[in-house]
N, C-alpha and C positions, 0 to 999 in steps of 0.2 A: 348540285345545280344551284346558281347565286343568280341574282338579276344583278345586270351588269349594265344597263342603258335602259331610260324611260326616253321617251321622243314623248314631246308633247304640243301637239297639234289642233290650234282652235280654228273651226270651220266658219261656214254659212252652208247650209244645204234648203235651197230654195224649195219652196212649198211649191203642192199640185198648183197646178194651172187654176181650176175651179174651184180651189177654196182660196187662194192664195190673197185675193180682193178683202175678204173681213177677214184671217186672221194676220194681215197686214196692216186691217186698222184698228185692230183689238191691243197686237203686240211689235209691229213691228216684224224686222227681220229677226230668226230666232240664229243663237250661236251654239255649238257644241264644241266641247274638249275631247280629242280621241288622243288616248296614250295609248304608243306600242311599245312593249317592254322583252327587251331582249335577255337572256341569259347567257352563261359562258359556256354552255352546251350547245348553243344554236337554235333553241330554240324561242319563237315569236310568241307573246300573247297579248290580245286586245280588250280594252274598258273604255271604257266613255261617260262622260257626267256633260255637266252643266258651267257652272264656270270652275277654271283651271284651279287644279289644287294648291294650298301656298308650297314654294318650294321646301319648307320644312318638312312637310308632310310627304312630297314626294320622293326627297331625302330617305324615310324612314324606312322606306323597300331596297334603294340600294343596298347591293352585298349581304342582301339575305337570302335565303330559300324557301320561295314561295309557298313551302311547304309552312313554312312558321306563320303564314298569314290564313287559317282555314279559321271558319268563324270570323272573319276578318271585322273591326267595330272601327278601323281608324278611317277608310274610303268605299265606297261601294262604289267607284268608278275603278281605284287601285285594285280593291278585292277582286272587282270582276276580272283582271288581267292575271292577278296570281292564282284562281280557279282554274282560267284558262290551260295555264300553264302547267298547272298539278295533275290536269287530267288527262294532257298531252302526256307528259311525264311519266305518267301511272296508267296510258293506254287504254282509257274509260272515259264516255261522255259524263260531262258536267255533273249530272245529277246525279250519278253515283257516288260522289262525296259527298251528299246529300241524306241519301238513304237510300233504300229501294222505289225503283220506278211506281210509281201511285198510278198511271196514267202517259200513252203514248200518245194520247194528241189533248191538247190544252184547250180550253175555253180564250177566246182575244175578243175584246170589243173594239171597235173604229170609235173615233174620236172629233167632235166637231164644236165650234166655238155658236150661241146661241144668235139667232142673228132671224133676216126675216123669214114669214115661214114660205114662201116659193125655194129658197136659196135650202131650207133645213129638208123639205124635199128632193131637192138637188142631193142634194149629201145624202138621205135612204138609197136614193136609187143608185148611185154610183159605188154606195159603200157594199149595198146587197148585191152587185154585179159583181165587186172584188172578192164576195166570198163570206163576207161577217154578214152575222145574222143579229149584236148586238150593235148601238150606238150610246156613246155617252156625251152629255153635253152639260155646260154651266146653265143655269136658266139665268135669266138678262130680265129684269124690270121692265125694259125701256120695248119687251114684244110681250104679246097677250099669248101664255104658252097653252091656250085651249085652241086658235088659232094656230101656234104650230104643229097642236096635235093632228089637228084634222088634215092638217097641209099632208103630213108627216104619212097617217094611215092611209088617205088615199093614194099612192104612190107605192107600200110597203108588200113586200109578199107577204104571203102568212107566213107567221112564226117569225116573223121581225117584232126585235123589241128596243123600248129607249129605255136609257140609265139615264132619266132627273137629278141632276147634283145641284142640292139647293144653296150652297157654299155657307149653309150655315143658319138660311133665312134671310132677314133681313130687310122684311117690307113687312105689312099690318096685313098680314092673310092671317084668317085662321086654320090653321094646316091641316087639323082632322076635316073639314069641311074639304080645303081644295085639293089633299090629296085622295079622299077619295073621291071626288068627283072621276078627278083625271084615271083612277083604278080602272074604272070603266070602261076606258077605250083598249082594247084589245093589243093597242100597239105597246102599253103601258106598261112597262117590266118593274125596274123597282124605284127606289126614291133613296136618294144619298145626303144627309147632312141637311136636314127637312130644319133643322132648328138648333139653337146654339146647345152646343156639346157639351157643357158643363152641366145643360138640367137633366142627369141620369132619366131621376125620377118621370120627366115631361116623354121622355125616347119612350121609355118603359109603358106608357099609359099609349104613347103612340102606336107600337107594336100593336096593341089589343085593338084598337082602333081600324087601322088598314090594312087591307088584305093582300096588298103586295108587301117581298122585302124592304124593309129598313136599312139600309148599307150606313155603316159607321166609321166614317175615315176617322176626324177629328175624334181624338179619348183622349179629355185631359189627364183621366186616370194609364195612359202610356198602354190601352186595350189590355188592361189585369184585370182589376175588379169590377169593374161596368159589366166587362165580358159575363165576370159568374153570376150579375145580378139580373143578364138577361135584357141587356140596353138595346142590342142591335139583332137582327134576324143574320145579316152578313156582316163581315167584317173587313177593313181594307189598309193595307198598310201602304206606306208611299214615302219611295226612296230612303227605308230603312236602312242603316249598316245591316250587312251580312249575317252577323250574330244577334243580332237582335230579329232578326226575319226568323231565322231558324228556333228562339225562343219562344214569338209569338206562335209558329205552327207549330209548336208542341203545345203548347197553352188549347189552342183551338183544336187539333185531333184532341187531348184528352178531354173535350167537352163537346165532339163531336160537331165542331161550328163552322160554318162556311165561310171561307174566308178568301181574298184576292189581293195580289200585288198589284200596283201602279207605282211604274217605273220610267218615265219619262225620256223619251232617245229615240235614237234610230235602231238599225237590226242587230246592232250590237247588245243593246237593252234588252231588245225583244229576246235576244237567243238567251241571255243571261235569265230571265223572268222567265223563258220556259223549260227551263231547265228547272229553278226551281220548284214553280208549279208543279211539273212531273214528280217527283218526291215527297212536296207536303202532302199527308193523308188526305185532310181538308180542306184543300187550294179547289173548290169545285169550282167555285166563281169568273167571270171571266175577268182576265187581264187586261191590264192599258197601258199602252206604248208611247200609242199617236205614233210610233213609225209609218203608219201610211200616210200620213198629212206630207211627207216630204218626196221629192221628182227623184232624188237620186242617194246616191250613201256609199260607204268608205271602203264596203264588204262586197264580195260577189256575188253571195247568195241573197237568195230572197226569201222572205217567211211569210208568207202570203195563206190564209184561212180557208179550209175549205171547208165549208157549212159552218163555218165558227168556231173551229180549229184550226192548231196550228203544232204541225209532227215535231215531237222531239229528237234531235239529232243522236244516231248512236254512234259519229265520228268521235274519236280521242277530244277534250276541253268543247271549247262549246263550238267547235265544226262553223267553222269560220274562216275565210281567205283573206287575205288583206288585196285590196285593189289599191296600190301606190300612186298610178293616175289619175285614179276621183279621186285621192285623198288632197293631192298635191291641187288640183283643178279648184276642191272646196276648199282649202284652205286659203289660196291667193282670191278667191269669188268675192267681189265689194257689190252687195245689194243697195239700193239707195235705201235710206231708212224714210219710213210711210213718215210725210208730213203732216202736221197739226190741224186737225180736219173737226168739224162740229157736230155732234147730235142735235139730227131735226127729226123731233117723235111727234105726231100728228094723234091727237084724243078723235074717239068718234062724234063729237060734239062740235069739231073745229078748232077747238082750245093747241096752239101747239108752245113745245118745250122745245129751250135749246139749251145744252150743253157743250164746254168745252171738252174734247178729248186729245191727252197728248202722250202719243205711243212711250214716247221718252222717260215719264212719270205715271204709266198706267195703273199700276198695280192691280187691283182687281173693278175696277170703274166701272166699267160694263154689268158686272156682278153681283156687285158689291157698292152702288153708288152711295151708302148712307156711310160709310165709312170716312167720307170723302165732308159730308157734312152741308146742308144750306140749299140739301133738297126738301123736296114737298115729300109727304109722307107714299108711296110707294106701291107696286101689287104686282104679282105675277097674272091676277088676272081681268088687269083694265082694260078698256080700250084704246088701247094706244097702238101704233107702229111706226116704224122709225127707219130713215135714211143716213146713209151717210154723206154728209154736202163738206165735199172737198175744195180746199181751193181754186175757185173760178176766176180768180182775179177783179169780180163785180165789186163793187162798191158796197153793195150788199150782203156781199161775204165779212169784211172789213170793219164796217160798221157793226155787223151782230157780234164778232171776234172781241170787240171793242168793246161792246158791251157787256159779253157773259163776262170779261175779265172784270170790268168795277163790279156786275154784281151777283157773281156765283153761278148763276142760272136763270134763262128768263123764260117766264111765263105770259104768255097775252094770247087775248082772244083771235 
């Protein structure tokens, strides 16, 4: 068996209808890469990433045997298509070249951009209707996230809980104080990247501190050593090569530590992530796709949660159909791209802020504002909340545009 054609096909797969309004003005329309990779037996398999591989790289699978790519460290878009393919091959779902099944239905969390708290309500209850029981979300400076808690738990069934991703910090809280306040609320699952990743020793003392999970994306130590010093309660890898995924869940079974993938995409992601979930001993944690943020996708099937699960396929590779007509419909799809629109965040004093946002240059702004530079010093839990004021054509649009550009950001009573 050789791969004898990649097809490689960059989409738009437009987002739900009701989240569609702020993750439009957070990011923009989003793009995916689905390569279908054919062999000279006839047989199809599917991967998907984020932007298109260089063609050198895409090169490197031709007139191979995708048998030569397990462990794969050069694509985990590629990899996921020569898995595909090996397991069709060898007439075993995906995670049997993994190891043995750990688990026939996985943990998934839903996914949602931090915004205000009616709309973060919105999102519990729509998300708990689909079937997840977890949510994860960025926290945003510019909303008071004790506010969204309460928005969040009145709406929630029992046994809903949110995943805090603090991206790291990045405002003058002090974090044993406000995460455990926030511990408190019943809705309150764990806390991700509470503070920058390089202070072991600060994670370590945190740990002792709060009494939910600690979740540990960011290890500048590459999740080795930190791991045996005991820095994180869970651990989360994200959009690792293939071999290196398989590394770290050996690391974590022989130290018996809970650990979750986050793998960014549509159901092509999703199947590839549960598949390996299914296998790593200590994959307890729930996984992240964000496949439900999107209306449609390239596959036929759906991986939809029930109670916050999602069943491992025992089809040959990872039990996938190719649908050639969404593929061909999202690939020619031209979304307009969300134009350059202002934060107006209102203090409970009356004091309000306005910032400029532009989807084009986002990066993590939302998240992440001090990154960015020439703000005031910052909190997850001021009193603040915040609109998004799109252009209206007023005068007054124009003129504040005008102004946060001479001077970074403006503040007045």
């Amino acid at each position: 068996m050789k791969v004898t054609e990649i097809e490689v096909h960059q989409i738009t797969p437009e987002y739900q209808d009701w989240i569609a309004y702020q993750l439009n003005h957070y990011s923009g329309p989003a793009g995916r890469t689905v390569y279908v990779v054919h062999t000279d037996d006839g047989r199809t398999g599917l991967g998907e990433g984020g932007r298109p591989e260089p063609q050198e790289v895409i090169d490197q699978y031709i007139n191979t045997n995708p048998f030569k790519w397990i462990g794969d460290e050069t694509s985990l878009a590629l990899g996921t298509a020569m898995y595909d393919l090996m397991g069709q091959a060898a007439g075993v779902p995906v995670y049997q070249l993994f190891g043995q099944k750990t688990r026939s239905w996985v943990p998934v969390s839903s996914w949602t951009v931090s915004t205000h708290p009616r709309r973060m309500a919105e999102a519990v209850e729509r998300y708990a209707a689909r079937g997840y029981t977890w949510m994860k979300y960025h926290l945003s400076p510019f909303e008071n996230v004790f506010d969204q808690t309460e928005a969040m738990e009145a709406v929630a069934p029992k046994g809903f809980k949110i995943h805090y991703d603090f991206t790291g910090g990045g405002t003058d809280d002090y974090m044993p104080e406000l995460l455990g306040k926030l511990a408190q609320f019943p809705i309150a699952g764990c806390f991700e990247d509470c503070i920058n990743a390089g202070d072991t020793l600060a994670s370590i003392d945190l740990r002792q501190r709060v009494p939910l999970p600690i979740v540990r994306h960011q290890a500048p130590l590459d999740a080795t050593y930190e791991v045996l010093m005991g820095a994180g309660d869970v651990y989360m890898r994200g959009h690792q090569k293939i071999g290196a995924a398989i590394r770290c869940a050996g690391l974590f079974a022989a130290g018996n530590i809970p650990f979750m993938l986050q793998n960014v995409g549509g159901t092509i992601t999703r199947a590839m992530t549960t598949h390996m979930m299914a296998a790593f001993p200590t994959a307890t944690f729930h996984f992240v796709t964000t496949t439900e943020i999107y209306k449609s996708d390239v596959v036929k099937e759906r991986l939809d949660p029930v109670n916050g699960f999602v069943c491992v396929s025992e089809t040959p590779g990872l039990g996938l159909t190719l649908d050639r007509d969404a593929l061909e419909r999202l690939e020619h799809l031209e979304l307009p791209a969300q134009a350059p629109w202002i934060i107006r965040s209102r203090f409970a004093n009356g004091s309000m802020m306005y910032n400029r946002y532009d989807p084009a240059n986002s990066g993590h702004f939302m998240v992440r504002p001090d990154w960015r530079g020439g703000l005031v010093p910052m909190s997850y839990d001021a009193p603040i909340e915040t609109e998004y004021w799109d252009d209206d054509s007023t005068p007054a649009f124009g003129e504040m545009l005008a102004r946060i550009e001479r001077e970074g950001m403006v503040l007045e009573k």
